[in-house]
gemmi code that builds the backbone of each chain (N, CA, C; Angstrom):
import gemmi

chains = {
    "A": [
        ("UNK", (-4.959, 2.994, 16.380), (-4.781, 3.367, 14.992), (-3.821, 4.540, 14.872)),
        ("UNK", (-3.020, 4.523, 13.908), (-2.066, 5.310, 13.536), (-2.377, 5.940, 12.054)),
        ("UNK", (-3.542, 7.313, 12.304), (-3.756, 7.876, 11.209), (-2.193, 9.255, 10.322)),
        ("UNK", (-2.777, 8.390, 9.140), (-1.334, 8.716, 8.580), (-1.400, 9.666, 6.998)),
        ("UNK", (-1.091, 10.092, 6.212), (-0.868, 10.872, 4.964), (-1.884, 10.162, 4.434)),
        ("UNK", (-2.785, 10.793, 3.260), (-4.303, 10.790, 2.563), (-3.597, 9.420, 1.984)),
        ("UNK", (-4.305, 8.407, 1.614), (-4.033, 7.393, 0.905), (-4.330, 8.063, -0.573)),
        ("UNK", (-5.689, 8.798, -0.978), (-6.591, 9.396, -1.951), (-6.928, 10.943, -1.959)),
        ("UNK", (-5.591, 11.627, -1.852), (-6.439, 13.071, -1.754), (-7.377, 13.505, -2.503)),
        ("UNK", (-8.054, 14.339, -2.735), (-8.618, 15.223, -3.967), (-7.472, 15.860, -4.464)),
        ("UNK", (-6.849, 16.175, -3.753), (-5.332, 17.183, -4.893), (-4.382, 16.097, -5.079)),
        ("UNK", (-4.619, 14.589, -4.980), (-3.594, 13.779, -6.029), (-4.375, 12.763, -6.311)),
        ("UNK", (-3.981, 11.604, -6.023), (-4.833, 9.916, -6.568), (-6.441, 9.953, -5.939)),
        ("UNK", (-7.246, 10.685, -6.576), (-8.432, 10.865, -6.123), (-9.249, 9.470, -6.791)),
        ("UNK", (-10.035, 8.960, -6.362), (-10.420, 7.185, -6.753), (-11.933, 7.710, -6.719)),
        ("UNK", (-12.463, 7.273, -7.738), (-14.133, 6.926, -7.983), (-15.304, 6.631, -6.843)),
        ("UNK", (-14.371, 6.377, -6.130), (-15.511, 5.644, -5.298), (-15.095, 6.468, -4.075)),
        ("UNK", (-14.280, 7.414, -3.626), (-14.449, 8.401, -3.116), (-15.317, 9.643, -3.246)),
        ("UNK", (-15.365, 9.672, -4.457), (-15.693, 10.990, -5.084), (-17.288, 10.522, -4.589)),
        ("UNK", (-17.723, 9.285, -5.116), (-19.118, 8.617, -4.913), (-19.613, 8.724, -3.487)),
        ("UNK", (-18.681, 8.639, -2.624), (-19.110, 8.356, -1.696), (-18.688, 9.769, -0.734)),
        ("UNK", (-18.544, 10.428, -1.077), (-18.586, 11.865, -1.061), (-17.322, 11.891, 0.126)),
        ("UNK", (-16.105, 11.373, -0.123), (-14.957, 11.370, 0.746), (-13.952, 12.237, 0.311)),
        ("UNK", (-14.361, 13.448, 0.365), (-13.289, 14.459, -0.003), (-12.569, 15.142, 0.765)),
        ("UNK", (-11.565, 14.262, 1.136), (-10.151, 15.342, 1.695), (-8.850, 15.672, 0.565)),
        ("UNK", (-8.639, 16.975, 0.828), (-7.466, 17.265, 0.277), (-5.579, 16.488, 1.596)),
        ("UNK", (-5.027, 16.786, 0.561), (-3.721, 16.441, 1.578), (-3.347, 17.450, 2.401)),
        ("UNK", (-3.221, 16.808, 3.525), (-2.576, 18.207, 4.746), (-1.726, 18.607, 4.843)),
        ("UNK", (-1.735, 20.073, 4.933), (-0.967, 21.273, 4.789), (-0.736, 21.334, 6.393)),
        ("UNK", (-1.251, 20.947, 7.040), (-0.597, 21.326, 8.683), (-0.974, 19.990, 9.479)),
        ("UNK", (-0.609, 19.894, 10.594), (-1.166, 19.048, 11.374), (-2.389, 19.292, 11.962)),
        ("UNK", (-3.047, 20.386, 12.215), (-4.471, 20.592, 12.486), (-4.853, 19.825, 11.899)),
        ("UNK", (-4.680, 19.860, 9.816), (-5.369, 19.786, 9.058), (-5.909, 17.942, 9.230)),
        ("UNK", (-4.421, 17.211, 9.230), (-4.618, 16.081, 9.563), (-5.131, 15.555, 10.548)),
        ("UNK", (-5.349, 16.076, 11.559), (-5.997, 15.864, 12.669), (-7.391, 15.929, 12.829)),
        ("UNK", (-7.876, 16.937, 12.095), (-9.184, 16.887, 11.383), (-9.809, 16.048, 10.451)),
        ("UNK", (-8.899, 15.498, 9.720), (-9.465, 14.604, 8.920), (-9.577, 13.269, 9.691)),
        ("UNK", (-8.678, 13.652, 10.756), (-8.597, 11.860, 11.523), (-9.699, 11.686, 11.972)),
        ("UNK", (-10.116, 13.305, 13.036), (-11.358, 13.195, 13.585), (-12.170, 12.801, 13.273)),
        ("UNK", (-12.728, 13.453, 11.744), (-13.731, 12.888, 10.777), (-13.713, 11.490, 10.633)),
        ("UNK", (-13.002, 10.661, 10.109), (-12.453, 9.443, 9.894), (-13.100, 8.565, 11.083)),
        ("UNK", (-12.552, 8.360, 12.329), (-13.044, 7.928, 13.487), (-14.576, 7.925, 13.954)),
        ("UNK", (-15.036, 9.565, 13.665), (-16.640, 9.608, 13.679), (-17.369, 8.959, 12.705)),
        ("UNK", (-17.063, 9.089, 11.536), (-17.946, 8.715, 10.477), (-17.811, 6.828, 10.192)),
        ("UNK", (-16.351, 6.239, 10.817), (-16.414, 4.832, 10.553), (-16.575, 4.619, 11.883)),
        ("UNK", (-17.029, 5.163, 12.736), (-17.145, 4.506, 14.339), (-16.183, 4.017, 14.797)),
        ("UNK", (-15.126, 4.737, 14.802), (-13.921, 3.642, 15.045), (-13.465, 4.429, 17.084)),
        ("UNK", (-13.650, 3.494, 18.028), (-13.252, 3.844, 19.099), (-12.135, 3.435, 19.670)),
        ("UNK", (-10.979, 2.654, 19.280), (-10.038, 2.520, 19.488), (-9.212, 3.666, 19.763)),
        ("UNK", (-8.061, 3.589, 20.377), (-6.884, 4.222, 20.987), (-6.555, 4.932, 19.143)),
        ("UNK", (-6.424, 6.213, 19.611), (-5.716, 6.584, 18.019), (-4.803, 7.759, 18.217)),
        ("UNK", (-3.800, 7.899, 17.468), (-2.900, 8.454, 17.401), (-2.491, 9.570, 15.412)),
        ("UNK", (-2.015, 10.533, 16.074), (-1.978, 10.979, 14.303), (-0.106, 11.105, 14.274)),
        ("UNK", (0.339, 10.381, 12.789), (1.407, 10.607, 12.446), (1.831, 12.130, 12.559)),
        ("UNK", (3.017, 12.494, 12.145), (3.701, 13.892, 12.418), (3.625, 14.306, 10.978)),
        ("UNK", (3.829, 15.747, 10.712), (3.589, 15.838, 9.020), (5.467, 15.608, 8.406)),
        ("UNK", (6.337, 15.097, 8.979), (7.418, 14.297, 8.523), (7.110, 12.671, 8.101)),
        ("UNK", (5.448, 12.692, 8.386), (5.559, 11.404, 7.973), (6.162, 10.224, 8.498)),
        ("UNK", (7.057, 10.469, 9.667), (7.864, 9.940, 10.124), (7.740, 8.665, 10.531)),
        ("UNK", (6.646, 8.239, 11.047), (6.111, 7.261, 11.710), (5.715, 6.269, 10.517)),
        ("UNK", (5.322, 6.897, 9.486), (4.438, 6.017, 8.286), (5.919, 5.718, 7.295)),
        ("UNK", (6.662, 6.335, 7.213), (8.534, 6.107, 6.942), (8.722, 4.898, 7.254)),
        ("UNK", (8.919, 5.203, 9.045), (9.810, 3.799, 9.469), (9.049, 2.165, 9.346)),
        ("UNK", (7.366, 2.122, 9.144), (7.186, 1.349, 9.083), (6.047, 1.082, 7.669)),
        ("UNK", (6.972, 1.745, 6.978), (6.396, 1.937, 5.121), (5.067, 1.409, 5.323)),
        ("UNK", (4.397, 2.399, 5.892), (2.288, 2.214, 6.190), (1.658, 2.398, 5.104)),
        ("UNK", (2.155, 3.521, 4.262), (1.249, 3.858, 3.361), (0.946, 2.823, 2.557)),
        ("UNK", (-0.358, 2.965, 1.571), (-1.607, 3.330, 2.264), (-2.390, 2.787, 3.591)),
        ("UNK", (-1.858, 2.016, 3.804), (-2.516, 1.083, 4.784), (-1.696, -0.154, 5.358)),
        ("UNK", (-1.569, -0.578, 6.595), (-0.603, -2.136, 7.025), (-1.549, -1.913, 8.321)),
        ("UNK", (-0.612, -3.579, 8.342), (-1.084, -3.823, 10.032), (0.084, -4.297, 10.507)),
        ("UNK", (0.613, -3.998, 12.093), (1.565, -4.708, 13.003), (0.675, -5.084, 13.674)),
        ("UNK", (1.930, -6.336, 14.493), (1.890, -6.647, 16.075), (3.125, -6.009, 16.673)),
        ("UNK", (2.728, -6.273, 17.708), (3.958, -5.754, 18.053), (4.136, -6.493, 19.768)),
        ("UNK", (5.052, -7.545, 19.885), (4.859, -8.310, 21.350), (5.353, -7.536, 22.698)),
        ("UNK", (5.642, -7.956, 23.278), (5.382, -7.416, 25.093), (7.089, -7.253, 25.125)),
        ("UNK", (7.858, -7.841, 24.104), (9.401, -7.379, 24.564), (9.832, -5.978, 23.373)),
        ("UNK", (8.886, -5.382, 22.707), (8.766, -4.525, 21.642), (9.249, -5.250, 20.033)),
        ("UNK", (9.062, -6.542, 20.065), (9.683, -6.448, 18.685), (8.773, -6.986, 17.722)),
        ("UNK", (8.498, -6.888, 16.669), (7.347, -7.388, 15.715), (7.312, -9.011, 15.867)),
        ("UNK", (6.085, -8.805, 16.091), (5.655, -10.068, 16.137), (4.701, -10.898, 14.567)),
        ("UNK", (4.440, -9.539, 13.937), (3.698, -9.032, 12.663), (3.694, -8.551, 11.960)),
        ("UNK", (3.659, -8.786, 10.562), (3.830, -7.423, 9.798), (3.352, -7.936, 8.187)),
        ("UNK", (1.813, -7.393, 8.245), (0.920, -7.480, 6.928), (1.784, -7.019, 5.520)),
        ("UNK", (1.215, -7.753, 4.695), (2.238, -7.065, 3.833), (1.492, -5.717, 3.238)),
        ("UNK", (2.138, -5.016, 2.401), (1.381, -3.579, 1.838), (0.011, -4.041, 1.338)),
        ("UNK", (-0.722, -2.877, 2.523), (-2.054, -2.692, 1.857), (-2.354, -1.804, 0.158)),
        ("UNK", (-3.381, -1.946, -0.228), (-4.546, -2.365, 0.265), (-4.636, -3.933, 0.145)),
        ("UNK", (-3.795, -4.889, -0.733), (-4.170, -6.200, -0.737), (-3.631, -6.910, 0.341)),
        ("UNK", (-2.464, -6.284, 1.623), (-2.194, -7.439, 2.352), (-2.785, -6.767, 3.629)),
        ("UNK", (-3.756, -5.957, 3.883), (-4.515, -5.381, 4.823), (-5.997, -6.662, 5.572)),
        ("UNK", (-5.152, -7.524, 5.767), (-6.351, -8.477, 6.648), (-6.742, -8.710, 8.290)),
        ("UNK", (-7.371, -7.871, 8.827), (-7.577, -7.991, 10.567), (-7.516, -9.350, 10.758)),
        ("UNK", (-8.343, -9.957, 9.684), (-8.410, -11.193, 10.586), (-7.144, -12.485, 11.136)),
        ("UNK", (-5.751, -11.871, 10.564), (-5.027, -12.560, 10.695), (-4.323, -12.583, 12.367)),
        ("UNK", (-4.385, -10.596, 12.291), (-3.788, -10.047, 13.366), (-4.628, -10.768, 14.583)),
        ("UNK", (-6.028, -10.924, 14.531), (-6.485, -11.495, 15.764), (-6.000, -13.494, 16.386)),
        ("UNK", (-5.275, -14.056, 15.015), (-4.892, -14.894, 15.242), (-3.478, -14.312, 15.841)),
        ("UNK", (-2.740, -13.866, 15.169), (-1.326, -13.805, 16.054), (-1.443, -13.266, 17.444)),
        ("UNK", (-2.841, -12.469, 17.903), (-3.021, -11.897, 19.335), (-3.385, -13.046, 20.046)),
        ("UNK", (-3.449, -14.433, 19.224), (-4.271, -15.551, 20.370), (-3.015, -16.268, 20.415)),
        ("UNK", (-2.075, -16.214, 19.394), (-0.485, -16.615, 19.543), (-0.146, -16.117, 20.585)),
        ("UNK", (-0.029, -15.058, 20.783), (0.965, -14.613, 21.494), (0.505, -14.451, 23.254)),
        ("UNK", (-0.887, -14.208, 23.187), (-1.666, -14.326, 24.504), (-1.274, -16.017, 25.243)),
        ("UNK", (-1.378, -16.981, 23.693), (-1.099, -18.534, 24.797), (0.119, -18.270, 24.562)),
        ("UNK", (1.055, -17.826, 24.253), (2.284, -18.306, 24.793), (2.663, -17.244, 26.056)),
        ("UNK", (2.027, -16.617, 26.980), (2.147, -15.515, 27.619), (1.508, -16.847, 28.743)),
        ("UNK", (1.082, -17.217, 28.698), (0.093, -17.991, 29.535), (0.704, -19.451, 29.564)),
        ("UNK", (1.992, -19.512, 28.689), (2.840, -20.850, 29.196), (3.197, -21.013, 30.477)),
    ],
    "B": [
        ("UNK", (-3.271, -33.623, -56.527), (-4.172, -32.388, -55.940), (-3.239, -31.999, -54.551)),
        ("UNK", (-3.154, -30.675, -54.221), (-2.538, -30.161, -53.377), (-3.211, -30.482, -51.604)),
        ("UNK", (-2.550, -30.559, -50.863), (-2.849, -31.115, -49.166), (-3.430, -29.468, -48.954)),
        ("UNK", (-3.808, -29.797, -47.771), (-5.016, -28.766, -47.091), (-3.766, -27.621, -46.664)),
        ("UNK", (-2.803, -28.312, -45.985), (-1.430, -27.404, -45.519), (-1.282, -26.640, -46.850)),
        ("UNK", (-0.576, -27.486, -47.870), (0.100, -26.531, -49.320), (-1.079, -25.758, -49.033)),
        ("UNK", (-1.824, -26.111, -49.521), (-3.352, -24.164, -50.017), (-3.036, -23.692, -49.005)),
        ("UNK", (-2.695, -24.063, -47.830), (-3.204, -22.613, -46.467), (-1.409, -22.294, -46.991)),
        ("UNK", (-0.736, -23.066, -46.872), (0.733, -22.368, -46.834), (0.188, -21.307, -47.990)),
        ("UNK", (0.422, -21.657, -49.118), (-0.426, -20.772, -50.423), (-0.777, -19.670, -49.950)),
        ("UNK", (-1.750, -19.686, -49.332), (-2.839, -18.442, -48.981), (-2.083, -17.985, -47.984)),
        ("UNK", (-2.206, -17.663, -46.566), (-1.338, -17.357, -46.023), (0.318, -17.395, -45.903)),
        ("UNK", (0.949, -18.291, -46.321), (2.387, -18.266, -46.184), (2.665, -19.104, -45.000)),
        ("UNK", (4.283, -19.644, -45.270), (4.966, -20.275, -44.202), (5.074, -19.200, -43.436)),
        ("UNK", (5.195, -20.391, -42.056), (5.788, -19.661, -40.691), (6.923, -18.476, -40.620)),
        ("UNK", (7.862, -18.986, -41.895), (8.905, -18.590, -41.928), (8.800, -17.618, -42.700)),
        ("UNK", (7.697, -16.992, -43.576), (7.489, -16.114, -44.282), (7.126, -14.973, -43.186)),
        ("UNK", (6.116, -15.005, -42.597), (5.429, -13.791, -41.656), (6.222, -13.682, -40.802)),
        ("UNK", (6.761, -14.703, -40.263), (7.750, -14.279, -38.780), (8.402, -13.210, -38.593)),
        ("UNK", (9.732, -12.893, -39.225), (10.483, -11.868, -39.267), (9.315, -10.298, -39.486)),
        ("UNK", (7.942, -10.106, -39.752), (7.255, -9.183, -39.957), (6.988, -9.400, -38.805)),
        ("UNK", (6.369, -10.698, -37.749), (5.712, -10.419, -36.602), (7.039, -9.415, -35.766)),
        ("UNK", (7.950, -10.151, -35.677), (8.994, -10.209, -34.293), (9.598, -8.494, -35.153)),
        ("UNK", (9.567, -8.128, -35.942), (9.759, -6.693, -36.771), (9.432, -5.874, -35.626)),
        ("UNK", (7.813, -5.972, -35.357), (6.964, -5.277, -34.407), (7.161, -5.615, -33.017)),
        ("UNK", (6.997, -7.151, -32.928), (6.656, -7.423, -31.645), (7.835, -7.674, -30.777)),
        ("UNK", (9.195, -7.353, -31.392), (10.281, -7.080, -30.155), (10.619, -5.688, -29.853)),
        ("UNK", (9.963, -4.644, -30.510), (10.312, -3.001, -29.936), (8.664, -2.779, -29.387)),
        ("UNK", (7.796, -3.277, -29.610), (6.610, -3.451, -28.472), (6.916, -3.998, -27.096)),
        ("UNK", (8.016, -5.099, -26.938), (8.023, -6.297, -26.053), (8.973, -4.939, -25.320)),
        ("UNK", (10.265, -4.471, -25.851), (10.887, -3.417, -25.248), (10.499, -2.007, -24.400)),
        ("UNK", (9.161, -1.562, -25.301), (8.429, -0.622, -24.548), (7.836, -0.987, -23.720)),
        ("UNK", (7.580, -2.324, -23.901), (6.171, -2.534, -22.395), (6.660, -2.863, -21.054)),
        ("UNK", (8.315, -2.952, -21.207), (9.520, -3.365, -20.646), (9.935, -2.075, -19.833)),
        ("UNK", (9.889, -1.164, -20.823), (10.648, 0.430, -20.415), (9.201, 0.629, -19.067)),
        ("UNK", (8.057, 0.669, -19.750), (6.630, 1.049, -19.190), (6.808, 0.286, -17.869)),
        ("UNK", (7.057, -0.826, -17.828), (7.057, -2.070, -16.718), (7.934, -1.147, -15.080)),
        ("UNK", (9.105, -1.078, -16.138), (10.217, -0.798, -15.026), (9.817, 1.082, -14.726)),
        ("UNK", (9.663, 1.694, -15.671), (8.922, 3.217, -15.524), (8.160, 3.168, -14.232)),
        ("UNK", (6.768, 1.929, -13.851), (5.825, 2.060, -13.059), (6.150, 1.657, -11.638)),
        ("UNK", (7.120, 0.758, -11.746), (7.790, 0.311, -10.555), (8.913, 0.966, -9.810)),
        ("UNK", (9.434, 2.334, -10.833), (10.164, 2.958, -10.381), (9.455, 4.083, -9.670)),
        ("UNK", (8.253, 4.241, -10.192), (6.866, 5.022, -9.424), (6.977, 4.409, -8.031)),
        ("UNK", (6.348, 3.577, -8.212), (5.898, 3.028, -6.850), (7.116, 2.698, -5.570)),
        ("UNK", (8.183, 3.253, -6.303), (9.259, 3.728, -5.058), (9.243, 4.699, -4.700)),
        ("UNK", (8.475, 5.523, -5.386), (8.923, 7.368, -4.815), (7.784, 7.575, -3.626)),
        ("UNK", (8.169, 8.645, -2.610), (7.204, 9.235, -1.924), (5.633, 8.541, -2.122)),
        ("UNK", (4.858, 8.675, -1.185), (3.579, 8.673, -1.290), (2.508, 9.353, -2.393)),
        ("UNK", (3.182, 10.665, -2.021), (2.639, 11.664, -2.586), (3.363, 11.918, -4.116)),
        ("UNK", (4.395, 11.409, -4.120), (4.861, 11.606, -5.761), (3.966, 10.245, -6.615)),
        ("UNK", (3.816, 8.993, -6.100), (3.341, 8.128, -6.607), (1.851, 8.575, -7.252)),
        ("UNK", (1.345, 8.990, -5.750), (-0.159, 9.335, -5.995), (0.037, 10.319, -7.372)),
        ("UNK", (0.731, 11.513, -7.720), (0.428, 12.202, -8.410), (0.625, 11.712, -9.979)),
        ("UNK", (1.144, 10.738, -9.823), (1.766, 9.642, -11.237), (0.572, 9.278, -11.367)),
        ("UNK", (0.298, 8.333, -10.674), (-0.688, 7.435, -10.588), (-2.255, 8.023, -11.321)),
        ("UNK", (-2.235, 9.068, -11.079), (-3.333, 10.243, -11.284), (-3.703, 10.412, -12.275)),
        ("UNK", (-2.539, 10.310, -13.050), (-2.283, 10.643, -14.502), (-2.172, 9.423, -15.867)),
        ("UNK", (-2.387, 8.415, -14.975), (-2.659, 7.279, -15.790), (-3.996, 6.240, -15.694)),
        ("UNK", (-4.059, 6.017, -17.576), (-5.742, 4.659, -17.171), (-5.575, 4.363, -16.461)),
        ("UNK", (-6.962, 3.767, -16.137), (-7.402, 2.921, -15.347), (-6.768, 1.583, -15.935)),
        ("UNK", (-6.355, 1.319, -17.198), (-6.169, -0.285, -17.957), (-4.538, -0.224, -17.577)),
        ("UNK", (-4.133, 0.617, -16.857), (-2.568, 0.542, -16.256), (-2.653, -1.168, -15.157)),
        ("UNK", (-3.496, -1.013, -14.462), (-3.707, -2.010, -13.615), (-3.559, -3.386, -14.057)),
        ("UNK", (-4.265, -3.781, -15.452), (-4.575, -4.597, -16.263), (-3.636, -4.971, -17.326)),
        ("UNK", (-3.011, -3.700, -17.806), (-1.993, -4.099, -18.379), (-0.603, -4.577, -17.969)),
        ("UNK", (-0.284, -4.545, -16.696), (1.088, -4.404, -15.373), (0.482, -5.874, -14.738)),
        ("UNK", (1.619, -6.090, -14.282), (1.147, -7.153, -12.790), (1.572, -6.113, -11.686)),
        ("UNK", (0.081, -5.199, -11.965), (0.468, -4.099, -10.391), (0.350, -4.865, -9.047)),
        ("UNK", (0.005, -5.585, -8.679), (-0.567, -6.060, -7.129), (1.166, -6.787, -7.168)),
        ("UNK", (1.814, -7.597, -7.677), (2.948, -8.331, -7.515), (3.999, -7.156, -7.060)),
        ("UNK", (4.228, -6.348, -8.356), (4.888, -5.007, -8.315), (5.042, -4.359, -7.015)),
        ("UNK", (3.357, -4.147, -6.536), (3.542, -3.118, -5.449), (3.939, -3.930, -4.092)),
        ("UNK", (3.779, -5.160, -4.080), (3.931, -5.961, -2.523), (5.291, -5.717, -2.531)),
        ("UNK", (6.252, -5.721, -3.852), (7.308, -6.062, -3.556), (8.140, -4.272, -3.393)),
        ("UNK", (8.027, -3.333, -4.122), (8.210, -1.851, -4.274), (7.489, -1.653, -2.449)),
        ("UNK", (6.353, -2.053, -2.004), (6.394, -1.510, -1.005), (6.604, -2.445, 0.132)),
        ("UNK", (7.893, -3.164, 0.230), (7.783, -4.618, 1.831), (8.553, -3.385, 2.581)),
        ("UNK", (9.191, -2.882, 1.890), (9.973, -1.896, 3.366), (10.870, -3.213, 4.121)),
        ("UNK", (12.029, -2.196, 5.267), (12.814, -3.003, 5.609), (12.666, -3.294, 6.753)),
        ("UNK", (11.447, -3.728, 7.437), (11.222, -4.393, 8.843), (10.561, -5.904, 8.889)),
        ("UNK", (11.069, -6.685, 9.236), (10.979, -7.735, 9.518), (10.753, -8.543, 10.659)),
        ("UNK", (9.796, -9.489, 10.835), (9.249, -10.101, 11.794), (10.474, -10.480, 13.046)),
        ("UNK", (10.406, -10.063, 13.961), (11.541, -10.118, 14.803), (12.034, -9.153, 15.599)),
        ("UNK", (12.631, -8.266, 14.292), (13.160, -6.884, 14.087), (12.345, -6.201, 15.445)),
        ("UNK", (13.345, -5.079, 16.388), (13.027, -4.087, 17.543), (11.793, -3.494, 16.411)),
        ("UNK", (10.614, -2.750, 17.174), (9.646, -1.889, 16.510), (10.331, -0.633, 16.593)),
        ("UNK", (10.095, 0.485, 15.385), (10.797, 1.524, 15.608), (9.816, 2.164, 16.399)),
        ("UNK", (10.593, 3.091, 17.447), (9.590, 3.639, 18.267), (9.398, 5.080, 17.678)),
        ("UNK", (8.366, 5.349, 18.427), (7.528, 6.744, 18.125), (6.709, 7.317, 19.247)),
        ("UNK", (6.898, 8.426, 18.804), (5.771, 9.073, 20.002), (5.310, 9.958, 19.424)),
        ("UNK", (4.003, 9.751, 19.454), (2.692, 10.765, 18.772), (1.725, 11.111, 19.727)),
        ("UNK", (0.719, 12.176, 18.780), (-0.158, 12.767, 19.995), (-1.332, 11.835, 19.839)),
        ("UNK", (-2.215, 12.548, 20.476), (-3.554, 11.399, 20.351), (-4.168, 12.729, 19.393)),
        ("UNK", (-5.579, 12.104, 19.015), (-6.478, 13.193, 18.401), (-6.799, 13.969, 18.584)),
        ("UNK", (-7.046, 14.242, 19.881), (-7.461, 15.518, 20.598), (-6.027, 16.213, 21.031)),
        ("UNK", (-4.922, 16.016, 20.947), (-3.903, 16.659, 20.744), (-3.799, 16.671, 22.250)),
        ("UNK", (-4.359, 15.971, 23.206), (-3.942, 16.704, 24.517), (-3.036, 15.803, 25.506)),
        ("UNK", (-2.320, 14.779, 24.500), (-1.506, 14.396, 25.046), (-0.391, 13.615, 24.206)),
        ("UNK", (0.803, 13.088, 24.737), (1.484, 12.240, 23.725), (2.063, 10.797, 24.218)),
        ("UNK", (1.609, 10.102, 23.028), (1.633, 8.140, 23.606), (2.972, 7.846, 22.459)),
        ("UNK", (4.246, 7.016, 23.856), (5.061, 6.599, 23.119), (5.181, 4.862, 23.432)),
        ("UNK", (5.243, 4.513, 22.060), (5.561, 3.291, 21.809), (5.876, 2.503, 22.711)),
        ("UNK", (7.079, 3.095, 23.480), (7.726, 2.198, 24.343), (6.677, 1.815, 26.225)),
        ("UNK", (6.185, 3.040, 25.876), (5.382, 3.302, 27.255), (4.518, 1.546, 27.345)),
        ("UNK", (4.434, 0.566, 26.168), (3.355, -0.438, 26.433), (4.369, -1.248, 26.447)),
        ("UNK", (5.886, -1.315, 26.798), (6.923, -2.374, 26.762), (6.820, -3.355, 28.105)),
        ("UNK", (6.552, -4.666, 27.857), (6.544, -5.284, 29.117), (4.444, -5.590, 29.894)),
        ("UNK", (4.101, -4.952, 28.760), (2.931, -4.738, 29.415), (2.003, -5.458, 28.415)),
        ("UNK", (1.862, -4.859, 27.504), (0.752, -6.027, 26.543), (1.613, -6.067, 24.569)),
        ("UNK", (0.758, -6.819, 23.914), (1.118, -6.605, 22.639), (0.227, -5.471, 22.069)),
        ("UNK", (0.892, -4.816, 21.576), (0.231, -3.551, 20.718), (0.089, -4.097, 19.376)),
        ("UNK", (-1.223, -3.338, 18.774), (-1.577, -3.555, 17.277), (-1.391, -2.459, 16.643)),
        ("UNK", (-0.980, -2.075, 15.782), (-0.782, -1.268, 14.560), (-1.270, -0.969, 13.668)),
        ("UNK", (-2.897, 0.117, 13.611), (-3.195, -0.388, 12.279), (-3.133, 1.286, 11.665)),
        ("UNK", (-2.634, 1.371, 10.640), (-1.841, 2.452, 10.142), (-3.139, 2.560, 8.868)),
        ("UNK", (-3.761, 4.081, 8.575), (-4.680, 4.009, 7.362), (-4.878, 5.543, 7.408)),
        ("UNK", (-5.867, 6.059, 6.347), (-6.527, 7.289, 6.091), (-7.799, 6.954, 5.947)),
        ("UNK", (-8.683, 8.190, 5.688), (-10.385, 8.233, 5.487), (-10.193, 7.553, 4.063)),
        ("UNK", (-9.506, 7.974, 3.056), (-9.769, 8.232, 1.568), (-8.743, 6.811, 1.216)),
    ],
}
model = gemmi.Model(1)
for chain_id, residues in chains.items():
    chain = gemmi.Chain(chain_id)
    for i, (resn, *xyz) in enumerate(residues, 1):
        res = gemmi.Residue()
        res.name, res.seqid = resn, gemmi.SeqId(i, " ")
        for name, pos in zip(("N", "CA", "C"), xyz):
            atom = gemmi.Atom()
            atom.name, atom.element = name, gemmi.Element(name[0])
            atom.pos, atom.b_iso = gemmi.Position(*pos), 0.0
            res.add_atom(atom)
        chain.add_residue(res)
    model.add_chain(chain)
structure = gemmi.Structure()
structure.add_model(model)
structure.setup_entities()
């Protein structure tokens, strides 16, 4: 995972069902800051995957216009093999696990 | 004796009577909702953080009134395409105590991407 700029801060597009669900981050002012929130993020959704935090240039969430949310592939010669369209409506795992069974049988030709 | 049409024409009026009163209104309505249309989509090009702060500031019946979901797939496809080299990167991990670049998994497996926040 490539945690990236607040989708919902409290100091901008703060959403109802944050507030409800008592998910209050502001937007980060440093990279600590974001890094902290990632932490949080990971603990509180159980998420144990490999994770990584964007740079506060954003840079990473730039080149592959993430915000708020996407999914890649990305195949074994580096080039997309995938690419969800903008979340939150084109944010579906379950597709990505089909293109990982693509690309695993054709690895296995 | 007069047809059911004549009395309603009567009472209400021909087509051709009200029209020019509807389209009076309803082509500098059709224009604003036009200006509003292209206004929101010109949002949803800016920054993250400029959007969000737009966004902030408007109903909730923005959603409802827009074809936002069409709008935004297309304001946000960005220019990478299935094929296309991945742009590389190198970031730290969470615990900051080290840094993983992109390229380091070339040749070795397919990497997944899943890019998000808490909020």
């Amino acid at each position: 995972m490539i945690y990236i700029e607040e989708a919902h801060p409290t100091d901008g597009w703060e959403m109802p069902s944050n507030l409800k669900e008592n998910i209050l981050i502001a937007s980060a002012k440093t990279f600590l800051d974001r890094d902290e929130a990632a932490q949080t993020c990971m603990v509180k959704l159980g998420i144990h995957i490999p994770s990584l935090v964007d740079d506060m240039q954003d840079s990473t969430e730039r080149a592959y216009t993430a915000w708020p949310d996407r999914l890649y592939v990305i195949d074994r010669e580096g080039r997309l093999a995938y690419k969800s369209k903008a979340g939150p409506f084109g944010f579906h795992p379950a597709t990505v696990g089909k293109v990982l069974q693509t690309l695993v049988g054709k690895a296995q030709l | 004796m007069s047809s059911l049409s004549e009395r309603g024409a009567r009472a209400w009026g021909t087509t051709r009577d009200w029209m020019p009163t509807v389209l009076k209104y309803a082509i500098p309505a059709f224009a604003v909702y036009l200006v509003l249309l292209g206004g929101l989509f010109v949002a949803m090009l800016q920054p993250p953080a400029v959007f969000g702060k737009i966004m902030s500031k408007l109903p909730a019946i923005t959603y409802f009134l827009f074809p936002f979901k069409p709008m935004w797939l297309i304001a946000r496809r960005g220019n990478l395409n299935v094929g296309d080299p991945a742009p590389a990167f190198t970031l730290k991990t969470l615990d900051r105590s080290q840094v993983v670049s992109l390229s380091s998994f070339r040749g070795r497996e397919p990497v997944v991407l899943i890019f998000g926040s808490h909020t």
